[in-house]
N, C-alpha and C positions, 0 to 999 in steps of 0.2 A: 201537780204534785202526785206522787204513787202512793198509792198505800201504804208499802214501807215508811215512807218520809211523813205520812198523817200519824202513824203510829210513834214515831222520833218524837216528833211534835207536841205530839199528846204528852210525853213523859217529859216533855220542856217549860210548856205552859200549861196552865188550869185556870177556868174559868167557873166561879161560885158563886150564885147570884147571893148565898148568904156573905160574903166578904165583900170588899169594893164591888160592891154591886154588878156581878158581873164582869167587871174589868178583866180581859186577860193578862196575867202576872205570872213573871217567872214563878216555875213552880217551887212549890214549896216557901214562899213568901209574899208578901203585898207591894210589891216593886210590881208598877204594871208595865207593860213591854213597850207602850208609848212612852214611858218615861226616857228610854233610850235613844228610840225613836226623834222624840222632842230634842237630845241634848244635843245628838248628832246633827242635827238640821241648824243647830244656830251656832254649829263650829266647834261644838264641844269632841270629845276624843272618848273613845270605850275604856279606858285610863281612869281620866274623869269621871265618867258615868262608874266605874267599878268602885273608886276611893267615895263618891257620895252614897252609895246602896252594896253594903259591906256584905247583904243575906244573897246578893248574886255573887255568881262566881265567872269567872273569865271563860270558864269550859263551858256555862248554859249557852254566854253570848255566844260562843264558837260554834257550837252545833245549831243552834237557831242559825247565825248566818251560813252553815255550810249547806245546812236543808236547803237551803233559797238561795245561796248565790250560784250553783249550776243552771235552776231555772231565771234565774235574771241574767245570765251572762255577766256578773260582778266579780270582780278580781278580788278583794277585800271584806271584809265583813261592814266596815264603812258603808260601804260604797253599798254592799247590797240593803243597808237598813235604808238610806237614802232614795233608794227604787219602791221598799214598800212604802213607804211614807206617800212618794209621789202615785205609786199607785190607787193605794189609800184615797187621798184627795180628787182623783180622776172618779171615781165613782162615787163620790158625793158625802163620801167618811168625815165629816170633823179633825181634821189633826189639830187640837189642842197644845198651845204654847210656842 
């Protein structure tokens, strides 16, 4: 990830230990970014996940996946939340649900 793209990122998500404990969450709200993460993996649609978490907006999910789908080589925003999940898991991360 370039710097540029940590700095994107930074204005995407926030991480507060006084809030969900740390959790990273769309910024500006308590929607954590596993949540998406989770829905996608058991079939759910960024559709879905937007009509359940009304304080995200369709443009956070996009630029979060566009940060990352050049370096996953991912066609899709899908597709690229699906790689961090698995990468996630490959080094020993909890994915929850």
């Amino acid at each position: 990830m370039t710097a540029e793209q940590r700095v994107q990122l930074e204005k995407l998500v926030w991480v507060d230990l006084d809030r969900m404990s740390g959790t990273p969450c769309f910024w500006g709200t308590r929607v954590p970014v596993q949540l998406l993460l989770d829905q996608l993996r058991h079939g759910g649609t960024i559709d879905e996940f937007l009509e359940g978490c009304p304080t995200v907006t369709r443009d956070q999910v996009r630029e979060i996946a566009a940060i990352k789908m050049a370096d996953l080589n991912a066609n899709d925003a899908e597709a690229a939340a699906r790689m961090i999940e698995g990468t996630a898991r490959s080094m020993g991360i909890e994915v929850v649900g």
